[in-house]
C-alpha positions as CSV (number, residue, x, y, z in Angstrom):
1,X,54.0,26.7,-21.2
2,X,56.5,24.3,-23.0
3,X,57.8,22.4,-20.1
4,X,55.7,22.8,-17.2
5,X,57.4,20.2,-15.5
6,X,60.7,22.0,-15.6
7,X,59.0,25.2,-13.7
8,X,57.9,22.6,-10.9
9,X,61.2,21.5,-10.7
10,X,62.7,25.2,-10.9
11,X,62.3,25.5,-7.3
12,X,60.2,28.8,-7.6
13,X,56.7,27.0,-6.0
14,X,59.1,26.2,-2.8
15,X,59.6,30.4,-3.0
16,X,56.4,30.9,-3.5
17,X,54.9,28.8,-0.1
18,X,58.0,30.5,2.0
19,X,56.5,34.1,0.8
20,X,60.0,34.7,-1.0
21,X,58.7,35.6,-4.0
22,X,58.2,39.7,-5.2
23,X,54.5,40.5,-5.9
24,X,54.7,39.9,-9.6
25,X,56.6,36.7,-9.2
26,X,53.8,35.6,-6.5
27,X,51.0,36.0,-9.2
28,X,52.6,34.5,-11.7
29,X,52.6,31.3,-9.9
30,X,49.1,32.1,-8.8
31,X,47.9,32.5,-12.7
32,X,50.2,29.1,-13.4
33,X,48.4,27.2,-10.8
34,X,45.0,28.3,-12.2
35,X,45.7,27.4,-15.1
36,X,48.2,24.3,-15.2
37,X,46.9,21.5,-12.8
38,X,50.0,19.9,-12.2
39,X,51.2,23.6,-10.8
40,X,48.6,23.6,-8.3
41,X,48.7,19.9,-7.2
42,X,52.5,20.9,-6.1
43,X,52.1,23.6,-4.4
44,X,49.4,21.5,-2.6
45,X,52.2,18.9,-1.7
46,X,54.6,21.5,-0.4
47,X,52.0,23.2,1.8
48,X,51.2,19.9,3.3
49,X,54.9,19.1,3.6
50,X,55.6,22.5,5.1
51,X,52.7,21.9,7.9
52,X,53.7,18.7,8.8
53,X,57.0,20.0,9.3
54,X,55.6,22.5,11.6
55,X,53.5,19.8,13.4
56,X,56.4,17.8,14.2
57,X,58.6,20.6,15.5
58,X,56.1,22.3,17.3
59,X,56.8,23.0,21.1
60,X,54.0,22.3,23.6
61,X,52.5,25.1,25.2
62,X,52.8,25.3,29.1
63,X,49.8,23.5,30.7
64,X,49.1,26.3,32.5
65,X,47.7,28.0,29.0
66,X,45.1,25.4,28.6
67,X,43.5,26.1,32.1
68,X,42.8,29.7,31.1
69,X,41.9,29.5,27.7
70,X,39.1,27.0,28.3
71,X,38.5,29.6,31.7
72,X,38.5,32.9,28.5
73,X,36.2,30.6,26.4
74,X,33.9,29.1,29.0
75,X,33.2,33.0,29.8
76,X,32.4,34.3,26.9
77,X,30.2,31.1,25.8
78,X,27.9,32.0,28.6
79,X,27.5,35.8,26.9
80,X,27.5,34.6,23.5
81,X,23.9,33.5,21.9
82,X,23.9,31.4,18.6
83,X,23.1,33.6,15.6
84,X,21.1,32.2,13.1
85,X,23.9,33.3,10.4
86,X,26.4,30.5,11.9
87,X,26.0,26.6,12.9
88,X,28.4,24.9,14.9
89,X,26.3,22.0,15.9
90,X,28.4,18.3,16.1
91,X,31.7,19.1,14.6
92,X,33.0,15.9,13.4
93,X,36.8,15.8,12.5
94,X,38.9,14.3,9.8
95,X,37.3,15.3,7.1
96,X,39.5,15.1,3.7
97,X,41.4,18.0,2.0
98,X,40.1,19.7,-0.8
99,X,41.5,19.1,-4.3
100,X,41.3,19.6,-7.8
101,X,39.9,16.3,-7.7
102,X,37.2,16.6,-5.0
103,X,34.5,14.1,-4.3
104,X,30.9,16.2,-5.6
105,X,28.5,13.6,-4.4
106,X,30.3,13.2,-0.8
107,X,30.8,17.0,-0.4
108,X,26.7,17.0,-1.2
109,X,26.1,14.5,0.9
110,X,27.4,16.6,3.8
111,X,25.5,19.5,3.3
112,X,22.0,17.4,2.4
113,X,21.4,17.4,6.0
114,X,22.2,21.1,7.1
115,X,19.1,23.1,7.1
116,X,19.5,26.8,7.2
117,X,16.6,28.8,9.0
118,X,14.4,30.1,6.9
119,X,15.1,33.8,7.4
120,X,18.8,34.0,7.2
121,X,19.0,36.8,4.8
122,X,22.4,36.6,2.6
123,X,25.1,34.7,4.2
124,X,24.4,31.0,6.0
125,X,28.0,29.5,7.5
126,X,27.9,26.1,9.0
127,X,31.3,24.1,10.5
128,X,31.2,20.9,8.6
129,X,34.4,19.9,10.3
130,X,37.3,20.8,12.4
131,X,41.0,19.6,13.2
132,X,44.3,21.0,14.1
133,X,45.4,21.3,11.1
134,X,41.8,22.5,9.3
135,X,37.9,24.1,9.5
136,X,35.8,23.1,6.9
137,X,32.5,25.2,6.0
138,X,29.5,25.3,4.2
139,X,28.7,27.9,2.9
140,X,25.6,29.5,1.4
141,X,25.7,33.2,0.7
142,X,25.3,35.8,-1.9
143,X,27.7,38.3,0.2
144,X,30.8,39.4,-2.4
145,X,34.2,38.9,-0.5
146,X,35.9,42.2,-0.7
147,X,39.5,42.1,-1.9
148,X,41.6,40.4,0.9
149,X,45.5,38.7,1.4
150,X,46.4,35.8,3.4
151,X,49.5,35.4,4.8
152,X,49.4,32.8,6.7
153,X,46.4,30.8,5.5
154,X,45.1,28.7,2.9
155,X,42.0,29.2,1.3
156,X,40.4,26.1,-0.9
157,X,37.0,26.1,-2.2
158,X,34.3,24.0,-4.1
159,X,31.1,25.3,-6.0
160,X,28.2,23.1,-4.9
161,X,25.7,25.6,-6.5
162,X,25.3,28.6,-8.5
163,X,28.3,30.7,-9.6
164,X,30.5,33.3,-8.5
165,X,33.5,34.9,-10.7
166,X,36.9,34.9,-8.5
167,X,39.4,37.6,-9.3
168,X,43.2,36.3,-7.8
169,X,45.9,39.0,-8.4
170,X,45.6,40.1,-12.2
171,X,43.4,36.0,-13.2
172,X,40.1,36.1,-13.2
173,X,37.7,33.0,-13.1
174,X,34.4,32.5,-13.9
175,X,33.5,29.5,-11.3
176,X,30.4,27.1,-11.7
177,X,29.4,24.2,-10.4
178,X,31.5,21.2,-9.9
179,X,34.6,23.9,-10.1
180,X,37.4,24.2,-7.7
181,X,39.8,26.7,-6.5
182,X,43.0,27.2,-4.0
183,X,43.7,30.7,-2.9
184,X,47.1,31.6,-2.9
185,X,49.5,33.0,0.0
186,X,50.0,36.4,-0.1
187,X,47.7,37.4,-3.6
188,X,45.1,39.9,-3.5
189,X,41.8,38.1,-4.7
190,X,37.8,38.4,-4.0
191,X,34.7,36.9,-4.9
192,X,31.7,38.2,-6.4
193,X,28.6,36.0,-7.2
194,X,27.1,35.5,-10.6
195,X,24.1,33.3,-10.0
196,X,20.7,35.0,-9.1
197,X,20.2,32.7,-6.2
198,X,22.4,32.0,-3.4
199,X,25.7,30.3,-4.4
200,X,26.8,27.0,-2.2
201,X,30.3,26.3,-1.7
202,X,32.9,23.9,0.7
203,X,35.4,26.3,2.0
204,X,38.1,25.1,3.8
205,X,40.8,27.4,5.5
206,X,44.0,25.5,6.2
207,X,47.1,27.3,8.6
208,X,50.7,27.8,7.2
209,X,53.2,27.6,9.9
C-alpha cells in the first residue's frame, strides 16, 4: 500500500471496531493489520479508546446483584473441584496489554514459575492475571482452535514456544516464537499447531463494550 497512513486516516478502522464494516471490508482490514504495523497499532488505540469510553459511561448495577452473584458463585464453588487442565491459583492484576511490541523475557518470566502436572494430556490453561477490563493466560496446548468469531471480544496472543499456523478470514500466518497476533472483531479465524511439542503462548481476551 502507497499511503498507509491515508487508510488510517480514512476512517474505515473506526468502522471496522463499531462492526460497520460488510464481511469483505472487515477482512480487508484484518489482512492490512497483519501485515502493516501501523494498521494494527491503531486499531489497538481505538479499541482502548472505545473501552474506556464504555468504562466511564457505565451505569452501576443495583447492589442488590452483587449479594446474589457472589450467593450463585459461592454455590457452585463448593460443587466445583479444580481440574488439573486449569490453574487459577493467586491472580494478580494489572498486568500490561499485549502488543506488537511485547516484552519476551517478562512474559517468560511469568510463566518460569507455573508448573503444569505432569499428566495434563494436550491442553494446560493457567490465569496469569485478571482485571475489569482483561484475563490474561498461559497457555500450553497442542489442541487446534476450531474456526470461531468474536463479536464482542478481543483476542491477542504471543508465541512463547513452538509454532502454530493462524488462519484469520482469507490471511494465513505461519507464527513462531517471539511472534505476535491480535484477532480481529467479527473475522472467522483458527489455530492449528505446527511444532511437534506443545506450543506456549500469552493469550489475552479483552471485552468490547
Amino acid at each position: 500500500m502507497e499511503d498507509i497512513q491515508a487508510y488510517i486516516s480514512s476512517g474505515v478502522l473506526e468502522q471496522y471496531v463499531m462492526g460497520e464494516l460488510t464481511a469483505v471490508e472487515a477482512e480487508e482490514v484484518a489482512r492490512f493489520a497483519a501485515i502493516y504495523p501501523q494498521v494494527q497499532a491503531e486499531l489497538d488505540a481505538i479499541m482502548e479508546a472505545l473501552e474506556g469510553y464504555a468504562m466511564a459511561h457505565a451505569k452501576a448495577p443495583p447492589a442488590s446483584l452483587k449479594t446474589q452473584l457472589l450467593a450463585t458463585i459461592e454455590a457452585g464453588a463448593s460443587k466445583k473441584k479444580l481440574t488439573d487442565q486449569d490453574s487459577t491459583d493467586s491472580i494478580p492484576e494489572g498486568l500490561p496489554d499485549l502488543n506488537e511490541a511485547a516484552d519476551l523475557p517478562y512474559w517468560r518470566s511469568l510463566t518460569a514459575a507455573v508448573q503444569p502436572p505432569a499428566n495434563f494430556g494436550e491442553h494446560f490453561t493457567h490465569v496469569l492475571g485478571q482485571d475489569a477490563q482483561k484475563v490474561t493466560l498461559m497457555v500450553l496446548t497442542k489442541r487446534k482452535v476450531e474456526e470461531e468469531i468474536h463479536d464482542d471480544m478481543v483476542e491477542k496472543f504471543l508465541v512463547l514456544k513452538g509454532s502454530c499456523r493462524c488462519v484469520v478470514g482469507e490471511y494465513v500466518n505461519d507464527m513462531n516464537e517471539g511472534d505476535y497476533m491480535a484477532i480481529p472483531l467479527h473475522v472467522p479465524h483458527s489455530v492449528t499447531i505446527t511444532s511437534k511439542e506443545h506450543s506456549l503462548f500469552i493469550l489475552q481476551r479483552k471485552m468490547v463494550a
